[in-house]
PDB file with SEQRES, HELIX, SHEET and CRYST1 records, atoms N, CA, C and O in Angstrom:
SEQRES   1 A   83  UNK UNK UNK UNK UNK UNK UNK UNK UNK UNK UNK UNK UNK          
SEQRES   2 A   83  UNK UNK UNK UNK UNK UNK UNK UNK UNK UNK UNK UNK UNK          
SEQRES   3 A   83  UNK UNK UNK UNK UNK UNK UNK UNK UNK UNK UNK UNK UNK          
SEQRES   4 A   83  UNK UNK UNK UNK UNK UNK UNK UNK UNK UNK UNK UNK UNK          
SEQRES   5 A   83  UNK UNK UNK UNK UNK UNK UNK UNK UNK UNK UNK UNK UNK          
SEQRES   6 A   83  UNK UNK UNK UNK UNK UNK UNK UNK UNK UNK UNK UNK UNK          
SEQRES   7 A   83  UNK UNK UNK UNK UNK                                          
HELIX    1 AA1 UNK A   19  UNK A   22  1                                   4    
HELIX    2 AA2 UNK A   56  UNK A   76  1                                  21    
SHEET    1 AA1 2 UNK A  39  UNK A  44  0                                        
SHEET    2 AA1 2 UNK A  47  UNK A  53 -1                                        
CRYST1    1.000    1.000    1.000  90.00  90.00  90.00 P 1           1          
ATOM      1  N   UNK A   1      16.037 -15.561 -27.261  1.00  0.00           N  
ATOM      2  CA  UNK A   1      15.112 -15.164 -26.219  1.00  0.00           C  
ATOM      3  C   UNK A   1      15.038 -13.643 -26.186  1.00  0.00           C  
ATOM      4  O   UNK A   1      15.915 -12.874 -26.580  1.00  0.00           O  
ATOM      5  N   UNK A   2      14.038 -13.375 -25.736  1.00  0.00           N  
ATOM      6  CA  UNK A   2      13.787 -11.415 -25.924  1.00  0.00           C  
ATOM      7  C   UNK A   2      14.301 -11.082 -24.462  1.00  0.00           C  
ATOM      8  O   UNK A   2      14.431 -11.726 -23.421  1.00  0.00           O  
ATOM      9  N   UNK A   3      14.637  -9.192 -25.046  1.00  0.00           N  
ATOM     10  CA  UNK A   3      15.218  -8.698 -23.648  1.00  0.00           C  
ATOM     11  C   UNK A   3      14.033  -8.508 -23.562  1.00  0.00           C  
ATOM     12  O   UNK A   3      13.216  -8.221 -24.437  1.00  0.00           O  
ATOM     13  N   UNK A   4      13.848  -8.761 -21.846  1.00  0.00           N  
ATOM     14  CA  UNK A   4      12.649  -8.050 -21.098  1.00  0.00           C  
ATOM     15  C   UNK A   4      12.813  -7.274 -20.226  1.00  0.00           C  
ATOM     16  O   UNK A   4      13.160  -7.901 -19.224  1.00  0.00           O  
ATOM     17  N   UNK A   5      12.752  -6.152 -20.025  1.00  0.00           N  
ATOM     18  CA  UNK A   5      12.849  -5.373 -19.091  1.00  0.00           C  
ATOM     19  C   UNK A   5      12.037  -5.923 -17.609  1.00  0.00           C  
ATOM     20  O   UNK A   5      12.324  -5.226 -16.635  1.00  0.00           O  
ATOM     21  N   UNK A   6      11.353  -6.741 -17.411  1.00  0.00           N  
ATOM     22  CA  UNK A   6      10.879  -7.449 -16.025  1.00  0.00           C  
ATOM     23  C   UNK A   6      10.324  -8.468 -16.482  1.00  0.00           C  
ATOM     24  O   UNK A   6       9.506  -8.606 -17.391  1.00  0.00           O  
ATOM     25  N   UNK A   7      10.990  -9.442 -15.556  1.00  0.00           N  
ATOM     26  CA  UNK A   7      10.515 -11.256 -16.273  1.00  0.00           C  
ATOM     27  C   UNK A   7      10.397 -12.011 -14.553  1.00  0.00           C  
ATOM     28  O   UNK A   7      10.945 -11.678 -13.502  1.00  0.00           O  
ATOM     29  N   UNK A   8       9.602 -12.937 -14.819  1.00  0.00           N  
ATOM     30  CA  UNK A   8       9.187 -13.730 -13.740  1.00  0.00           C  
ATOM     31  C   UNK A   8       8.372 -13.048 -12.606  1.00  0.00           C  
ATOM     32  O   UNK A   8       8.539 -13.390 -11.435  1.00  0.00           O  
ATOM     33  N   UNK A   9       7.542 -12.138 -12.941  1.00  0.00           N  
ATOM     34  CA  UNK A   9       6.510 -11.439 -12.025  1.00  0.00           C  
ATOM     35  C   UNK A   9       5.413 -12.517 -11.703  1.00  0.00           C  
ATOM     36  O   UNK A   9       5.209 -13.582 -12.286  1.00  0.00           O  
ATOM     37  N   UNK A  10       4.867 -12.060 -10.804  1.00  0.00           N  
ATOM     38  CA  UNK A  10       3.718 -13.071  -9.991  1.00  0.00           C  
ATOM     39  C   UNK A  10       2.545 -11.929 -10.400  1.00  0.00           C  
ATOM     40  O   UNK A  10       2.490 -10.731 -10.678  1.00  0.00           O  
ATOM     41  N   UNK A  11       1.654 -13.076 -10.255  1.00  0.00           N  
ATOM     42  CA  UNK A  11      -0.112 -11.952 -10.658  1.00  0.00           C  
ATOM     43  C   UNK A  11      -0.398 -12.433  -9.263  1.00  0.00           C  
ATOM     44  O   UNK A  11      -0.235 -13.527  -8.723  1.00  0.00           O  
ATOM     45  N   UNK A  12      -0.866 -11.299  -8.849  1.00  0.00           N  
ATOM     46  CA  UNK A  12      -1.116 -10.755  -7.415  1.00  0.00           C  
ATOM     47  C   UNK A  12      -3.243 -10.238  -7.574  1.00  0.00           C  
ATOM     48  O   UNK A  12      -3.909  -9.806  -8.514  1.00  0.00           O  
ATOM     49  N   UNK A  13      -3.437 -10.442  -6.759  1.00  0.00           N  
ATOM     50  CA  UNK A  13      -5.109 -10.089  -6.927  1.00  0.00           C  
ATOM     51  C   UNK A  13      -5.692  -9.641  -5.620  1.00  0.00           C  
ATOM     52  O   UNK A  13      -5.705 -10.218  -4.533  1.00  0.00           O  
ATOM     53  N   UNK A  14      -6.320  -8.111  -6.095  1.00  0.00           N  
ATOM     54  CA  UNK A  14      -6.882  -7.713  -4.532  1.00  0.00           C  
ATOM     55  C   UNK A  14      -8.043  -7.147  -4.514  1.00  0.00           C  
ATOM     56  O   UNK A  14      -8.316  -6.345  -5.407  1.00  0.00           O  
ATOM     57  N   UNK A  15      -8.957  -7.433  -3.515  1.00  0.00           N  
ATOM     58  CA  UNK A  15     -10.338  -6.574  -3.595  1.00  0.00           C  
ATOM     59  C   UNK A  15     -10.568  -5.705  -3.273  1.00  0.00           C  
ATOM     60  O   UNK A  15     -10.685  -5.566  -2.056  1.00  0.00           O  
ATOM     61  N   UNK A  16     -10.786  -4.520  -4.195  1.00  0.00           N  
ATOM     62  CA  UNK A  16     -11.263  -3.432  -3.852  1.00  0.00           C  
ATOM     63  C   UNK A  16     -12.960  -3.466  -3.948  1.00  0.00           C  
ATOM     64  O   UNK A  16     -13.733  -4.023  -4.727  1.00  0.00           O  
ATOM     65  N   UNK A  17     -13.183  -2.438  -2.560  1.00  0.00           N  
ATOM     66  CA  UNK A  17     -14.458  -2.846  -2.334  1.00  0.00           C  
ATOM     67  C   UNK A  17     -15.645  -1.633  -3.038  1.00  0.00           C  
ATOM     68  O   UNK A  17     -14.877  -0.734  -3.379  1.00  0.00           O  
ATOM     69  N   UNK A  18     -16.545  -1.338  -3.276  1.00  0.00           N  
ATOM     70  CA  UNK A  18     -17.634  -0.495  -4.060  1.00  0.00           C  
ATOM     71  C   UNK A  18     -17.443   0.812  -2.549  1.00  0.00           C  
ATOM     72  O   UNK A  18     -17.548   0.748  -1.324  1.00  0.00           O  
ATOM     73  N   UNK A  19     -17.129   1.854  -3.538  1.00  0.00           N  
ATOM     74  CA  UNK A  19     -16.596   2.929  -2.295  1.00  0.00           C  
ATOM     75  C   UNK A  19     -18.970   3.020  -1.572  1.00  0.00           C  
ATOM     76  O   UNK A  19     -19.222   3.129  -0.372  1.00  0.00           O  
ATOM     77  N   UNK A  20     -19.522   2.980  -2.088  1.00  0.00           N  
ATOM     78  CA  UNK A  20     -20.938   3.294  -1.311  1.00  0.00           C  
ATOM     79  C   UNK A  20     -21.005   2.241  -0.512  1.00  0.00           C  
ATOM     80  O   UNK A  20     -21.725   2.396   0.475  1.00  0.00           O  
ATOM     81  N   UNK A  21     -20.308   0.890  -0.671  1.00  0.00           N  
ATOM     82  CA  UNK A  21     -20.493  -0.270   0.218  1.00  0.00           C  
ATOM     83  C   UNK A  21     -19.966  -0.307   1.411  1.00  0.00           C  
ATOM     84  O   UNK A  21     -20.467  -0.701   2.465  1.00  0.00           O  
ATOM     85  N   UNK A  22     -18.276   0.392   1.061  1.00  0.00           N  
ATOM     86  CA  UNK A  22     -17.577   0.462   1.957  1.00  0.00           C  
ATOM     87  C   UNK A  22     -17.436   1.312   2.810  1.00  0.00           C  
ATOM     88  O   UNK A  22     -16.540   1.417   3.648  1.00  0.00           O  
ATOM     89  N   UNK A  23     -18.746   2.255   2.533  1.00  0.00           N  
ATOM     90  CA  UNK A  23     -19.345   3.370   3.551  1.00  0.00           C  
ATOM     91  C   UNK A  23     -20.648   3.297   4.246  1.00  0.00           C  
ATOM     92  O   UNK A  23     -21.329   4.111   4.869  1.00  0.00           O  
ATOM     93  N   UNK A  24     -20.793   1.772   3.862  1.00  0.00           N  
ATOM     94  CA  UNK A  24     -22.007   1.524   4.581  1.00  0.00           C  
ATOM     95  C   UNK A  24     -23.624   2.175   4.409  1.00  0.00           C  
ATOM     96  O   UNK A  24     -24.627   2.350   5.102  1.00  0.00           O  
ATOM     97  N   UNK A  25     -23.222   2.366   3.221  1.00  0.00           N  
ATOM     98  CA  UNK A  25     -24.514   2.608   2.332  1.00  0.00           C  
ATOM     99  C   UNK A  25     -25.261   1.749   1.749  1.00  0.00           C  
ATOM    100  O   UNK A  25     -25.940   2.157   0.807  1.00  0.00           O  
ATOM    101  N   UNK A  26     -25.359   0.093   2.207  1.00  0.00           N  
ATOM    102  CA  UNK A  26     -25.592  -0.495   1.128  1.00  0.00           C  
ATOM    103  C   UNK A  26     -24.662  -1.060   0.294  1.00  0.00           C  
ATOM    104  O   UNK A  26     -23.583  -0.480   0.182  1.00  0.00           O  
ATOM    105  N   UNK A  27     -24.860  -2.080  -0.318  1.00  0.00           N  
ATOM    106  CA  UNK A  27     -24.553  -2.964  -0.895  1.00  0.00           C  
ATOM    107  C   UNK A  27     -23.796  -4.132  -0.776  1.00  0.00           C  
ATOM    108  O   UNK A  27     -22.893  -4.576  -1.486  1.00  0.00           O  
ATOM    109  N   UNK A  28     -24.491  -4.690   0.579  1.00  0.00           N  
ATOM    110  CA  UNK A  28     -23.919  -5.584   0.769  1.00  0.00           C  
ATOM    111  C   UNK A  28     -24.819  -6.519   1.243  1.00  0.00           C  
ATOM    112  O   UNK A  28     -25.587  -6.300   2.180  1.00  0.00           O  
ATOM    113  N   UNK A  29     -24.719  -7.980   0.370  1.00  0.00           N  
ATOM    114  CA  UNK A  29     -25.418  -8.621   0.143  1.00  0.00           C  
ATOM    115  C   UNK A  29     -26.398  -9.740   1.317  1.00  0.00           C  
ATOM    116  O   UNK A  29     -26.231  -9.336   2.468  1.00  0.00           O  
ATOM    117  N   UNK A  30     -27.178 -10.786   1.269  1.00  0.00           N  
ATOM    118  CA  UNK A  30     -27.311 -11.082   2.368  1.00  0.00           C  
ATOM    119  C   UNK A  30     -26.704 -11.823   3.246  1.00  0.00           C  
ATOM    120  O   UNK A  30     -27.094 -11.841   4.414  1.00  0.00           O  
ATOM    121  N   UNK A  31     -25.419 -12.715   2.728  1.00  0.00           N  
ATOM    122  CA  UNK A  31     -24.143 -12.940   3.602  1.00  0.00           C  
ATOM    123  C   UNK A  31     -23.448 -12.167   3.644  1.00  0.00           C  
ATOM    124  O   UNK A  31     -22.283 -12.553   3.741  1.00  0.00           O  
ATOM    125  N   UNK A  32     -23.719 -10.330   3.593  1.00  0.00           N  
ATOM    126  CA  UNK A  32     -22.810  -9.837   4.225  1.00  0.00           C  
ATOM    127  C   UNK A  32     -21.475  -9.395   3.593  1.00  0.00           C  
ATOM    128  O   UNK A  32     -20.609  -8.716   4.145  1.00  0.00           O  
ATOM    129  N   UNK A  33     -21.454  -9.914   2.295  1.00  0.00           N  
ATOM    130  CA  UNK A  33     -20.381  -9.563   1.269  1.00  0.00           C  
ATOM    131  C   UNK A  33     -20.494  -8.362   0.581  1.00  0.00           C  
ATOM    132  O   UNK A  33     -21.559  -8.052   0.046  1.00  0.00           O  
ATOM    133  N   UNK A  34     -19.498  -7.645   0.537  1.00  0.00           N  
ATOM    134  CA  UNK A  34     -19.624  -6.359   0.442  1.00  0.00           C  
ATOM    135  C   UNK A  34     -19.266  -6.364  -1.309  1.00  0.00           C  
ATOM    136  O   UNK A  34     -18.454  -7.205  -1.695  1.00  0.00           O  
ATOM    137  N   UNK A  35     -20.026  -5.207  -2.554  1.00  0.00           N  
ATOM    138  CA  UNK A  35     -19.652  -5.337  -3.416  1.00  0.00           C  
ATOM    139  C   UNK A  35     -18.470  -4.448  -3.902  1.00  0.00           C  
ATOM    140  O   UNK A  35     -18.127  -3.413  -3.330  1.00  0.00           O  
ATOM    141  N   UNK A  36     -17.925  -4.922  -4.937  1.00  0.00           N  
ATOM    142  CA  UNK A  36     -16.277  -4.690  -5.734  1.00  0.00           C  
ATOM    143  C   UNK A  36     -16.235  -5.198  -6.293  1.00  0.00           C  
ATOM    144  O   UNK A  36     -17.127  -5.934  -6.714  1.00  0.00           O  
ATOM    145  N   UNK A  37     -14.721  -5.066  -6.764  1.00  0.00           N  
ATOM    146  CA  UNK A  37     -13.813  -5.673  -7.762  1.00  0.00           C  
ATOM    147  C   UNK A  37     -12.801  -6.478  -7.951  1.00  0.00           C  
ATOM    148  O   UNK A  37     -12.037  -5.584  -8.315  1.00  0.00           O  
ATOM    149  N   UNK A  38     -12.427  -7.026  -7.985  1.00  0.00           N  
ATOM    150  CA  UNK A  38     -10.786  -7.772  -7.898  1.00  0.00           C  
ATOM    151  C   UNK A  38     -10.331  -7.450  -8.835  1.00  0.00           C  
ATOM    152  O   UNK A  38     -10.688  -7.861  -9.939  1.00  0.00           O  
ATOM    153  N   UNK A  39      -9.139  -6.372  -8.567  1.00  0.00           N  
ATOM    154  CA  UNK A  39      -7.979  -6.227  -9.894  1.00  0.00           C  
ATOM    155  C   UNK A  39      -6.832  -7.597  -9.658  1.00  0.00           C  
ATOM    156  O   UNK A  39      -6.288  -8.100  -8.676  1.00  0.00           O  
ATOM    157  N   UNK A  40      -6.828  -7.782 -10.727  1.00  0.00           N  
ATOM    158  CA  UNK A  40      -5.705  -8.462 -11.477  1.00  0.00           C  
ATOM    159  C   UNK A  40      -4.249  -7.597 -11.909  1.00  0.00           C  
ATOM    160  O   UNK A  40      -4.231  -6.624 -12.662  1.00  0.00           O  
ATOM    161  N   UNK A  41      -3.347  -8.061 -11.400  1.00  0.00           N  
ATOM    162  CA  UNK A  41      -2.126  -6.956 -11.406  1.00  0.00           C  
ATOM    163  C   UNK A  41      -1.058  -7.763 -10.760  1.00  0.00           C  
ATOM    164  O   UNK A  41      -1.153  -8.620  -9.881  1.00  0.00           O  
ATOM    165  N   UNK A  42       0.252  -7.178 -11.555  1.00  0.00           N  
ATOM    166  CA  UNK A  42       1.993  -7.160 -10.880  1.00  0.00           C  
ATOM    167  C   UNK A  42       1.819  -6.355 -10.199  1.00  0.00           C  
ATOM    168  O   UNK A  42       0.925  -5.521 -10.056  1.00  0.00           O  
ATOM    169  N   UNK A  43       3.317  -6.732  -9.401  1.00  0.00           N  
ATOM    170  CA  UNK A  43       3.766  -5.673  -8.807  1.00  0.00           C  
ATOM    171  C   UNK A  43       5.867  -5.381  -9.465  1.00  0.00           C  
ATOM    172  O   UNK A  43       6.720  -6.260  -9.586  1.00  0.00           O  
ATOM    173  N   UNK A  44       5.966  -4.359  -9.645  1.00  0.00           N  
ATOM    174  CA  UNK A  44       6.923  -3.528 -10.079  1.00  0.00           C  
ATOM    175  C   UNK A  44       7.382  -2.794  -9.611  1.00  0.00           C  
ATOM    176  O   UNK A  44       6.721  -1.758  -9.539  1.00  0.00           O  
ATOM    177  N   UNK A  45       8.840  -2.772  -8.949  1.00  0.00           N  
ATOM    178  CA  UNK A  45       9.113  -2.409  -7.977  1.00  0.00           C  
ATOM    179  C   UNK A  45       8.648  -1.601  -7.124  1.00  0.00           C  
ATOM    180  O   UNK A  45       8.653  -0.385  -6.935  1.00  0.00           O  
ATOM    181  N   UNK A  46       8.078  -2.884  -6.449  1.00  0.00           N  
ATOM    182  CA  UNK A  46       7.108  -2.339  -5.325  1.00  0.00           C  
ATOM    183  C   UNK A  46       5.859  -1.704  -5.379  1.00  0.00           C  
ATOM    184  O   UNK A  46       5.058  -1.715  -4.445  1.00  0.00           O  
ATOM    185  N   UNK A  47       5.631  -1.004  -6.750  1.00  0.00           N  
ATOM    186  CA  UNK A  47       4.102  -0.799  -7.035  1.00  0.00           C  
ATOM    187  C   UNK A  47       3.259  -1.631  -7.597  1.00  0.00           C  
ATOM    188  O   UNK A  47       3.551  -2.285  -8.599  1.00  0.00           O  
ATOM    189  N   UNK A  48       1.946  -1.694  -6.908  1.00  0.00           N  
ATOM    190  CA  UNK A  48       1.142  -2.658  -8.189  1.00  0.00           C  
ATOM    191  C   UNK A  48       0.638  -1.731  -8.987  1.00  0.00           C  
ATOM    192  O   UNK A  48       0.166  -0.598  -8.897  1.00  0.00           O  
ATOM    193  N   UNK A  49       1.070  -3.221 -10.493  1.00  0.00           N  
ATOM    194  CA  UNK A  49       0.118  -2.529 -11.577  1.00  0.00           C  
ATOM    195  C   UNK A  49      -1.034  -3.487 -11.982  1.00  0.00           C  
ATOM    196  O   UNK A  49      -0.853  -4.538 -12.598  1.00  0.00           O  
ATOM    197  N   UNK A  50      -2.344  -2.975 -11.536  1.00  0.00           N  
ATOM    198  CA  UNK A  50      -2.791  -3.200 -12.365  1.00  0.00           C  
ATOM    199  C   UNK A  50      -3.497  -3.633 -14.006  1.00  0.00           C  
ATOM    200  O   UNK A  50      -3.499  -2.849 -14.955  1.00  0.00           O  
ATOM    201  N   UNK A  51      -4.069  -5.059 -14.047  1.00  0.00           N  
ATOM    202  CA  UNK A  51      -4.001  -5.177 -15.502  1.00  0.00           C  
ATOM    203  C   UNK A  51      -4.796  -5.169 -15.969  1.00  0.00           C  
ATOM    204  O   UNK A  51      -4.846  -4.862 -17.161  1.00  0.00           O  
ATOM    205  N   UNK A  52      -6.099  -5.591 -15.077  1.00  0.00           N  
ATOM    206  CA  UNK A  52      -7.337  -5.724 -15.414  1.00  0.00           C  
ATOM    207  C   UNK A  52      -8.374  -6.247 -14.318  1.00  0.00           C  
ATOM    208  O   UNK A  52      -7.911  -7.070 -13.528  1.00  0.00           O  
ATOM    209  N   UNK A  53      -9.658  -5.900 -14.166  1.00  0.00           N  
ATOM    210  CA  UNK A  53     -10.342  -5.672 -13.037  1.00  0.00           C  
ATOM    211  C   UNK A  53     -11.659  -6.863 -13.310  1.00  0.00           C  
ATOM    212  O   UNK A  53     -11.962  -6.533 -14.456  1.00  0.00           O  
ATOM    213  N   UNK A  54     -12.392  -7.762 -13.039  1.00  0.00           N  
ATOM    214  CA  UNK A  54     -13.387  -7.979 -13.166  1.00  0.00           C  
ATOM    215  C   UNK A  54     -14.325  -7.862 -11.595  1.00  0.00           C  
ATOM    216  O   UNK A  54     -13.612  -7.926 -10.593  1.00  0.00           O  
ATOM    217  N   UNK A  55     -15.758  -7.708 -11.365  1.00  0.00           N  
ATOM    218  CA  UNK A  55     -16.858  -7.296 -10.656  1.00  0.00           C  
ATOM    219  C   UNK A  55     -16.761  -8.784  -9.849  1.00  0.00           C  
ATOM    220  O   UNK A  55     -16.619  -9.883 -10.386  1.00  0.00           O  
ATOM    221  N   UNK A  56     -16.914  -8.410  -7.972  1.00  0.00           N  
ATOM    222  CA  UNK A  56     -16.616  -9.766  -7.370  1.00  0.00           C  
ATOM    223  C   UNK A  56     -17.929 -10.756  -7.333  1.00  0.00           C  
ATOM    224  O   UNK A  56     -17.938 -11.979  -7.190  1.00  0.00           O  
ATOM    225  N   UNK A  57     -18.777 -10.064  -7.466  1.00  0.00           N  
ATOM    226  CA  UNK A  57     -19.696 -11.302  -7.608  1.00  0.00           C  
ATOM    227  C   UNK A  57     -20.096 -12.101  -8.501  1.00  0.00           C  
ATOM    228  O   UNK A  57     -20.661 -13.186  -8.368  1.00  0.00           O  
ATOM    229  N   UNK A  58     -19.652 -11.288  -9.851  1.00  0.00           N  
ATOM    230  CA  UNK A  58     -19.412 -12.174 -11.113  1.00  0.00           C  
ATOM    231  C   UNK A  58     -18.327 -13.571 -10.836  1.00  0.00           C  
ATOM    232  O   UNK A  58     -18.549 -14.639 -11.406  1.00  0.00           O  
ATOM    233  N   UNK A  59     -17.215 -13.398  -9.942  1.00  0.00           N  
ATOM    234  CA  UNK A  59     -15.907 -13.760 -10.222  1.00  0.00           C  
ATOM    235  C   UNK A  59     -16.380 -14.781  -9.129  1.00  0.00           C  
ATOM    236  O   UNK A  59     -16.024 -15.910  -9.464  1.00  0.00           O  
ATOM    237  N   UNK A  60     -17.055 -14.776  -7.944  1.00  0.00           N  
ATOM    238  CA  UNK A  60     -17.043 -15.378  -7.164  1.00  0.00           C  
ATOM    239  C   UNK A  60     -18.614 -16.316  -7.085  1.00  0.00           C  
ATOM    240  O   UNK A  60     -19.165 -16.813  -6.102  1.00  0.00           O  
ATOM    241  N   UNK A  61     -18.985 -16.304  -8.392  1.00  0.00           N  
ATOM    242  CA  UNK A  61     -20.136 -17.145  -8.721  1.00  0.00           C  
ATOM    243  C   UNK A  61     -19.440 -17.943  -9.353  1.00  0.00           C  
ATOM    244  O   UNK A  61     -19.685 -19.143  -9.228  1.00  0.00           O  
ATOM    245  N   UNK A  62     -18.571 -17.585 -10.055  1.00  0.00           N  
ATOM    246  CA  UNK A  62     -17.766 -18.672 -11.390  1.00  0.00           C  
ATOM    247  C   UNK A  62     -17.160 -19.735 -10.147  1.00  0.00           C  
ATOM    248  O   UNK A  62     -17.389 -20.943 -10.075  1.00  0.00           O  
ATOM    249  N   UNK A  63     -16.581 -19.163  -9.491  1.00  0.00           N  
ATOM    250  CA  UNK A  63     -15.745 -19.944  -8.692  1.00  0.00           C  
ATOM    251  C   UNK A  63     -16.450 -21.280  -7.240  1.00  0.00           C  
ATOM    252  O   UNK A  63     -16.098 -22.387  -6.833  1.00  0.00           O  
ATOM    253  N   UNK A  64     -17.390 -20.446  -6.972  1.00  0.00           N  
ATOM    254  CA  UNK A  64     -18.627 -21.448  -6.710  1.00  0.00           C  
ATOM    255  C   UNK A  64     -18.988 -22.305  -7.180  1.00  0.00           C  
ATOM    256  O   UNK A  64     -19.097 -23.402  -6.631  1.00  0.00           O  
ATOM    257  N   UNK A  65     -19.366 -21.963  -8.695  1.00  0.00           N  
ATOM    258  CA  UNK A  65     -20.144 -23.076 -10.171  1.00  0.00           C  
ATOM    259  C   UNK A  65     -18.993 -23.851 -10.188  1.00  0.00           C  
ATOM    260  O   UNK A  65     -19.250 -25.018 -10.482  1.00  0.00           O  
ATOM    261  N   UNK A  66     -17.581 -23.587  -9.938  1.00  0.00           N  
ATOM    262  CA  UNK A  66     -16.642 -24.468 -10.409  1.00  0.00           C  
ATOM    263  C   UNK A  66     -16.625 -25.590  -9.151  1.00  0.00           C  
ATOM    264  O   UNK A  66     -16.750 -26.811  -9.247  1.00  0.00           O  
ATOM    265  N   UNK A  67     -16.440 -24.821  -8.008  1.00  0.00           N  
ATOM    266  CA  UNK A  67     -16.372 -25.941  -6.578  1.00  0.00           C  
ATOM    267  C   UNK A  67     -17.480 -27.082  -6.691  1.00  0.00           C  
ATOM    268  O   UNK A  67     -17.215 -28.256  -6.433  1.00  0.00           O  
ATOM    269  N   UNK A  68     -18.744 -26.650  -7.095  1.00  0.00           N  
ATOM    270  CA  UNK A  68     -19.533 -27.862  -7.097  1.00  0.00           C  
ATOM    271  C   UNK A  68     -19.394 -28.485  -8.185  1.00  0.00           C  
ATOM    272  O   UNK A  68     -19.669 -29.683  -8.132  1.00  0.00           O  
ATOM    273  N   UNK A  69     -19.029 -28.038  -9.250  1.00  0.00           N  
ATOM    274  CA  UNK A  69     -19.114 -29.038 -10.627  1.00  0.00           C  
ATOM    275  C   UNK A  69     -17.738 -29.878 -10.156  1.00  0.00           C  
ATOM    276  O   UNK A  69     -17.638 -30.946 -10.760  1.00  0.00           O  
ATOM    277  N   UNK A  70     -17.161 -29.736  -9.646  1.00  0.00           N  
ATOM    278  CA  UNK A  70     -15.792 -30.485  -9.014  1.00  0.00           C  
ATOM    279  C   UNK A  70     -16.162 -31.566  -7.924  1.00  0.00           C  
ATOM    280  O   UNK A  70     -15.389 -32.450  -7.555  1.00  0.00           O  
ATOM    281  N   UNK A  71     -17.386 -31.387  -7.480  1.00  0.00           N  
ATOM    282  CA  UNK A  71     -17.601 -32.039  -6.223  1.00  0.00           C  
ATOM    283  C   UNK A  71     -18.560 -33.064  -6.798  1.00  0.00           C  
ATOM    284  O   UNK A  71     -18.653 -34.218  -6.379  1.00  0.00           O  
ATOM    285  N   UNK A  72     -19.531 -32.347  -8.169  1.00  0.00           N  
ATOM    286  CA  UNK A  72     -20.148 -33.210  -8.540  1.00  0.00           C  
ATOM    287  C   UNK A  72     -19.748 -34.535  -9.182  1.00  0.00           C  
ATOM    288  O   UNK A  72     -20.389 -35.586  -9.183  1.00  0.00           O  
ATOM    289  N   UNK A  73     -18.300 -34.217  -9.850  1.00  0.00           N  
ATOM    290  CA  UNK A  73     -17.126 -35.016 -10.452  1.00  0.00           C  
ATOM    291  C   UNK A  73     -16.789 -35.708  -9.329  1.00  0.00           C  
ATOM    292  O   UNK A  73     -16.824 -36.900  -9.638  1.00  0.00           O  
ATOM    293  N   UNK A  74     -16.480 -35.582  -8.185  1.00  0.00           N  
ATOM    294  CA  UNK A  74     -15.855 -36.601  -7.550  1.00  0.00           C  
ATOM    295  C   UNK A  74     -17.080 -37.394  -7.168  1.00  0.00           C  
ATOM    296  O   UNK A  74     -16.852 -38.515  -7.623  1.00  0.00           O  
ATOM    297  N   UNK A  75     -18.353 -37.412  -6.528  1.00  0.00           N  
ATOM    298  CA  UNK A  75     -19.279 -37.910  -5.896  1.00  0.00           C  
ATOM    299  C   UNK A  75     -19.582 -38.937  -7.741  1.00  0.00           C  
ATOM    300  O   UNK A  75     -19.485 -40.163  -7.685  1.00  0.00           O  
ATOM    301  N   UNK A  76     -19.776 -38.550  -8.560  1.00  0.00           N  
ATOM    302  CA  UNK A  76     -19.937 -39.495  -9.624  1.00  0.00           C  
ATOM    303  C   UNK A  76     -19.221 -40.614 -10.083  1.00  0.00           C  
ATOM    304  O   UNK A  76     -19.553 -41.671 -10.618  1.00  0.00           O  
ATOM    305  N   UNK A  77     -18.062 -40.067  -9.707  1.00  0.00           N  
ATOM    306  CA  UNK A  77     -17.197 -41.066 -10.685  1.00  0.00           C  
ATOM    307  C   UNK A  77     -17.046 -42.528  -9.320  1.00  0.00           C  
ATOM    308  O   UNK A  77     -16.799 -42.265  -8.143  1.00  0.00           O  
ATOM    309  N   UNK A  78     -17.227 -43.784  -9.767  1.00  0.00           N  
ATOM    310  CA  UNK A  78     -17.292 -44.902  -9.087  1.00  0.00           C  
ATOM    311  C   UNK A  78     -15.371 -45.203  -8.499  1.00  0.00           C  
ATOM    312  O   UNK A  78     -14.388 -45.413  -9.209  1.00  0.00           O  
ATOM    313  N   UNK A  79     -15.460 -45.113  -7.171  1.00  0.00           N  
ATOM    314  CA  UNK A  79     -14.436 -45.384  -6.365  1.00  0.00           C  
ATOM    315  C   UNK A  79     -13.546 -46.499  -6.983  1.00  0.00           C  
ATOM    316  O   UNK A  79     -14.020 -47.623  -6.814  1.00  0.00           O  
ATOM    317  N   UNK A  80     -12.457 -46.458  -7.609  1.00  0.00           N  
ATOM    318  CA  UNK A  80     -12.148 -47.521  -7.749  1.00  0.00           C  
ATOM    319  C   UNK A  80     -11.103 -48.591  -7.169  1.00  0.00           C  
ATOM    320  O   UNK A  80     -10.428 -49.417  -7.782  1.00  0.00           O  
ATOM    321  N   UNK A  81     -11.179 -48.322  -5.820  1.00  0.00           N  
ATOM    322  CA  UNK A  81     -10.689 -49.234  -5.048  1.00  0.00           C  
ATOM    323  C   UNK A  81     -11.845 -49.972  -4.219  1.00  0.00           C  
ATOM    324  O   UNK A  81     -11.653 -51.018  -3.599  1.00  0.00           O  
ATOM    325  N   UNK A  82     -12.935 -49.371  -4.279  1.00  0.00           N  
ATOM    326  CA  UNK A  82     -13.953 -50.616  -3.824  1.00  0.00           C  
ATOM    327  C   UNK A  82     -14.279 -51.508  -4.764  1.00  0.00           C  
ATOM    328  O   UNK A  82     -15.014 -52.421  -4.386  1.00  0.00           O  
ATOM    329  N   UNK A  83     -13.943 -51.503  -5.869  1.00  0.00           N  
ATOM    330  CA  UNK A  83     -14.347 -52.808  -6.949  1.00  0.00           C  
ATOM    331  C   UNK A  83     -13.338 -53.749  -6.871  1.00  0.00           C  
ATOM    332  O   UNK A  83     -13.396 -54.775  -7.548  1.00  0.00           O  
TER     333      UNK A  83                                                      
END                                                                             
């Protein structure tokens, strides 16, 4: 097994918001969701590091498309305790 200098870290995820949004300039959408980022990141003693960032409305469309394709899966598939 390899030495690791830090093993068993948790990925931690936080939104940072579009600094013109979060000054109320705009950009925030028509529910009101403000635009950013979600970094992806440890934390190391006690600091986060960052690992990688993707754009929240990209991230939070995927995750939408996924809730209904999940919902569409359950509403399809035939109950099988009523047969």
């Amino acid at each position: 097994m390899a030495d690791y200098a830090f093993s068993k870290l948790a990925l931690h995820v936080r939104f940072v918001p579009d600094p013109v949004a979060a000054a109320g300039w705009g950009g925030a959408d028509e529910q009101g969701n403000v635009a950013g980022t979600y970094e992806f990141g440890v934390e190391l003693d006690g600091a986060f590091v960052p690992l990688f960032s993707e754009k929240s409305g990209r991230l939070d469309a995927a995750i939408a498309a996924a809730k209904a394709n999940a919902e569409a899966d359950k509403t399809a598939k035939p109950n099988a305790s009523a047969e």
